[in-house]
C-alpha angles and dihedrals in degrees: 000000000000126000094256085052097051098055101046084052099044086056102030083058091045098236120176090217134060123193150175128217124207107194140162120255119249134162091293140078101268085333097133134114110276116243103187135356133202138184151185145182117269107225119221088261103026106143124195085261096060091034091056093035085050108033122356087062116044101027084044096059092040086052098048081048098055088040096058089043097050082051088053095047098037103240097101103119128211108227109190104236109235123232098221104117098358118139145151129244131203109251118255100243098109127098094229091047085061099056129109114241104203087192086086135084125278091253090045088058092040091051090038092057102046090041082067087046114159098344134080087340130218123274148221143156124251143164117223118207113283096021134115109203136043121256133196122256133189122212129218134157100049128173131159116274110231099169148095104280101250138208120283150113134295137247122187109230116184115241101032148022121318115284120241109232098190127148094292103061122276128324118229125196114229116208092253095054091258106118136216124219112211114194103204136034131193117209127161095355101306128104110216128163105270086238084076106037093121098046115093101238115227108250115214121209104226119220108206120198123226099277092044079055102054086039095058093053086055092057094045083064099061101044090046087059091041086054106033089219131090112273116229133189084254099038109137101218095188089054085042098062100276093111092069116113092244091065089035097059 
């Protein structure tokens, strides 16, 4: 699987230890002897942004180093790559693999939801006070709630018992009765702390001055490039591809 893909199933499984292969290529999908291995503990709240920032990334590029230079010298081995637990998992670029299943346990959310950290981020339906239909939100910033359940207000999500919306982000049951607490939501577009999910949020009207202007065309440009679409005052660039890793490193 691809880095991205490693890292979304070594959380979403809950696993206490990341790591990166280096192998040579052979007839096969990712078949071939390994070359050189690396690993590192998984934290409580890790996400694939700080797995990859701490450990994807800079032991990644120091691995691909010291294997180029073990090919050059000679010394790189070929250690033939065992079959016992491999498998293969469906990559996580559906809508309905992305959704949260509330049948499972308080850790399983909490693992499920940072393992879509920050993209493409896990979802779920809910219906905010004074509105009539359900909307799809999606979750970021979990942790394991360890508390006392406060005080605070509900919020209907489909599939499970109400949210609680309180000073610290939003409570999620877990099947099991443990709750997760989830920092920020994004619902119609817009990212909010999840405290604040069922206020209305002021919007400003920006005045730019000439050279913002000229600045911001110059921006639309690229993004339009980046994007391959044409960039409006309401595009939603998350909903548009910039959410893919790529754009987000």
């Amino acid at each position: 699987m691809g880095a991205n893909e490693l890292l979304f199933r070594t959380l979403i499984c809950g696993d206490k230890r990341a790591g990166l292969s280096i192998f040579w290529a052979d007839d096969g999908l990712d078949t071939g002897p390994i070359l050189l291995q690396e690993e590192c503990d998984v934290l409580e709240d890790d996400t694939v942004d700080t797995l990859y920032k701490r450990f994807l990334y800079p032991i990644g590029v120091s691995a691909v180093a010291r294997a180029v230079d073990m090919v050059a010298d000679g010394t790189a081995p070929k250690v033939t790559q065992s079959e016992k637990g491999a498998t293969y998992d469906p990559m996580l670029n559906k809508p309905d693999l992305q959704k949260i299943n509330f049948e499972k346990t308080g850790v399983e959310l909490h693992n499920f939801i940072r393992g879509m950290d920050s993209v493409p981020g896990a979802s779920c339906q809910l219906r905010l006070p004074n509105n009539e239909e359900f909307q799809e939100a999606l979750l970021f910033g979990s942790s394991l709630w360890k508390g006392a359940v406060p005080i605070g207000r509900e919020v209907e999500i489909r599939g499970t018992t109400a949210g609680i919306i309180h000073d610290g982000g939003l409570l999620l049951c877990g099947s099991d009765g443990d709750y997760v607490n989830v920092k920020r939501v994004k619902v119609a577009g817009r990212i909010k702390n999840a405290s604040t999910l069922d206020q209305q949020t002021k919007q400003l009207q920006l005045e730019y001055t000439a050279e913002e202007k000229e600045q911001l065309e110059e921006v639309r440009d690229i993004w339009e490039a980046i994007l391959s679409i044409d960039i409006e005052d309401d595009t939603d660039f998350f909903a548009s591809g910039a959410g893919s890793m790529d754009v987000v490193r």
